[in-house]
C-alpha positions, 0 to 999 in steps of 0.5 A: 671206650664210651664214656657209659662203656665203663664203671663210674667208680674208683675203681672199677667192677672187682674181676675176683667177681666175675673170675668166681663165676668162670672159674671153670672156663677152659680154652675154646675156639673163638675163630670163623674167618672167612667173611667177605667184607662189602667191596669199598667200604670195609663192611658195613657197620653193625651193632647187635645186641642179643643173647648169645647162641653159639660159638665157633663165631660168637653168634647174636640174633642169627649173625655169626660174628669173627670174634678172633680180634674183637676186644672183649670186655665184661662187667667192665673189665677186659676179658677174651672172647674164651670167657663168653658163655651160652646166654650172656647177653652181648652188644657186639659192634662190627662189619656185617659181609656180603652175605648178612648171616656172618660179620666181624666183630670189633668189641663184645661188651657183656653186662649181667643185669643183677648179682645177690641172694636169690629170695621168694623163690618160686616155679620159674621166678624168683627176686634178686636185688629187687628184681623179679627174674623169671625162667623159661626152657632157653635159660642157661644154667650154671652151677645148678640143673633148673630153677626147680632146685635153686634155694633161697638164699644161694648167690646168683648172677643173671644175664637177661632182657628188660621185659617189664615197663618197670623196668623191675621185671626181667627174663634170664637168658643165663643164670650162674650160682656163686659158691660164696656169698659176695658184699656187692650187689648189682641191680639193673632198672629205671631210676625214681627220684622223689624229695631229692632222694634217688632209688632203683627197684626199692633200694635207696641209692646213696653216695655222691654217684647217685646224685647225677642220675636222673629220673627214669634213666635205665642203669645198672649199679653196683653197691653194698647194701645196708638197712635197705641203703645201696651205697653206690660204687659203679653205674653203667648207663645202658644207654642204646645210643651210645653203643650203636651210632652210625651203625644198623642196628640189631636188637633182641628184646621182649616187647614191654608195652604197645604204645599204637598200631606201629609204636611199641617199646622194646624193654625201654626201647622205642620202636616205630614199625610203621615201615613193616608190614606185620601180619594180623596173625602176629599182632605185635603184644606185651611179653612177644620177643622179636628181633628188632632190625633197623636204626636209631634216630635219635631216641627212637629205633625206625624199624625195617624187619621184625623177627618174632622169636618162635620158642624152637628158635630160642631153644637152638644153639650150636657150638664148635671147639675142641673138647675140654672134659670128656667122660662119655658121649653123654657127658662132656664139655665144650666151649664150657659148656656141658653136652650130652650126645647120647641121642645124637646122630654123628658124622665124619666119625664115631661116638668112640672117636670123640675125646679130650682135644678132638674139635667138634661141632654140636648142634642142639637144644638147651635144657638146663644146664646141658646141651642136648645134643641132636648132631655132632659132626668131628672135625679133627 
């Protein structure tokens, strides 16, 4: 494990957190073998980080990675890959097979960006620990339908891209409410430092952690806040470099500022594209999310393919498993995940074959809290 892969802290980040939060998680299917690795060199390495669309093999910017011998942890803490959910934001670090589509996972480092009371709760936005997270029709939701109804007050944790260059402003690819109310914050952003004293998205950081941040360094930090004090019990460093040395690199992102015609930042990420032809039909522009492919060179991630993200794309996920909850065609889990099959067209079966224990792969479009589903194959 890297140095910045684990909590600075006494201890390290409460698991009763995030067990609150997959309390619900059933048994899934975290296989998909069959990826033929590059003769001679065991595959090649590849770091990818980017919200997760589907599973069967976790899949993260279009690659569908084997997770079945990936080591998993989230928050810090070791999990298995049954705990990873639709829109959790992932760095997966592996072997990419002859074909590019498909890998093998190593490890499956999950971080949420923020946890806390969600307040100034408004039509697609709302602040958590001093963050502004803002909603869109791929965000995943559990534990209420939409943002619509989300209240003020309610607890939430939320996975997410950087899409500020503030590093204040973020957009939820999965948002969770708590049933309770929890003593620890956790905040993502840039830190400032000013006469000495450090802070992050208006917080004032204290305890002896804090002391070794540096200004403009992005962080994610755990703590309990009092008087507009956070005391600091755990820090991640999200630091690019450390994750994908010696490895092509895959990142999904929002583009938070365009430095020039071939220079932009992809969250706090400096990318070059002048080795990428981009078509003046797709000007690369504030708020754009693309899939940037390339490698990192020091600070400084060289381009060699730009994927802009189409809204179709980002609203598509797949999974395969076995059924966990059955109610109706229209209403039944998967992977943790709630789909409606009402509308969907079926092959190797029946909408009356399907029930608890029956393995299917669906295919669909997120809304809310459910899986709209367009095709359902049984495979049982």
């Amino acid at each position: 494990m890297n140095q910045d892969d684990r909590p600075v802290a006494g201890t390290p980040i409460s698991r009763r957190n995030w067990l609150v939060l997959a309390a619900s998680a059933l048994a899934g299917c975290g296989g998909g073998g069959g990826v033929t690795l590059l003769p001679g060199t065991g595959g090649t390495g590849i770091y990818a980080q980017g919200a997760i669309a589907g599973f069967g093999s976790v899949v993260v910017n279009g690659i569908k990675f084997d997770d079945s011998g990936a080591v998993v942890q989230i928050d810090g803490v070791a999990a298995s890959s049954q705990d990873l959910r639709l829109g959790m934001v992932a760095g997966v670090q592996g072997q990419r097979g002859v074909d590019p589509n498909l890998g093998i996972a190593n490890r499956l480092d999950v971080w949420s960006i923020a946890q806390g009371p969600a307040t100034q709760v408004q039509s697609g936005q709302f602040l958590v620990a001093g963050m502004t997270i803002q909603t869109n029709s791929a965000t995943v939701y559990d534990g209420v339908s939409s943002a619509a109804v989300l209240g003020t007050g309610q607890t939430v944790v939320v996975w997410g891209l950087n899409a500020g260059a503030d590093g204040r402003h973020w957009i939820a690819t999965r948002l969770a409410v708590l049933p309770d109310p929890v003593v620890r914050l956790f905040s993502t952003g840039l830190v400032t430092v000013s006469s000495g004293q450090r802070s992050l998205n208006g917080m004032q950081l204290q305890g002896p952690l804090a002391a070794g941040l540096s200004a403009g360094q992005l962080v994610r930090v755990e703590g309990v806040l009092a008087n507009g004090n956070l005391t600091v019990s755990a820090i991640k460093v999200m630091d690019l470099a450390s994750d994908s040395a010696q490895h092509d690199v895959e990142i999904e992102g929002v583009v938070t500022q365009v430095l020039s015609a071939t220079r932009f930042m992809l969250g706090n990420i400096e990318v070059d594209s002048s080795a990428v032809s981009v078509p003046a039909t797709t000007p690369v522009t504030a708020g754009l999310r693309v899939e940037v492919h390339g490698s990192l060179q020091g600070q400084l991630l060289k381009a060699s393919a730009l994927d802009f993200e189409s809204e179709q794309k980002l609203d598509s996920a797949e999974i395969e498993g076995s059924i966990e909850q059955y109610t109706s065609p229209a209403n039944f889990v998967v992977r943790g995940q709630r789909c409606d099959a009402s509308a969907a067209t079926i092959t190797q079966g029946r909408a009356s074959d399907l029930k608890v224990g029956v393995k299917v792969k669906v295919q669909g479009t997120k809304a809310g809290d459910v899986l709209r589903v367009s095709r359902l194959e049984i495979d049982d």
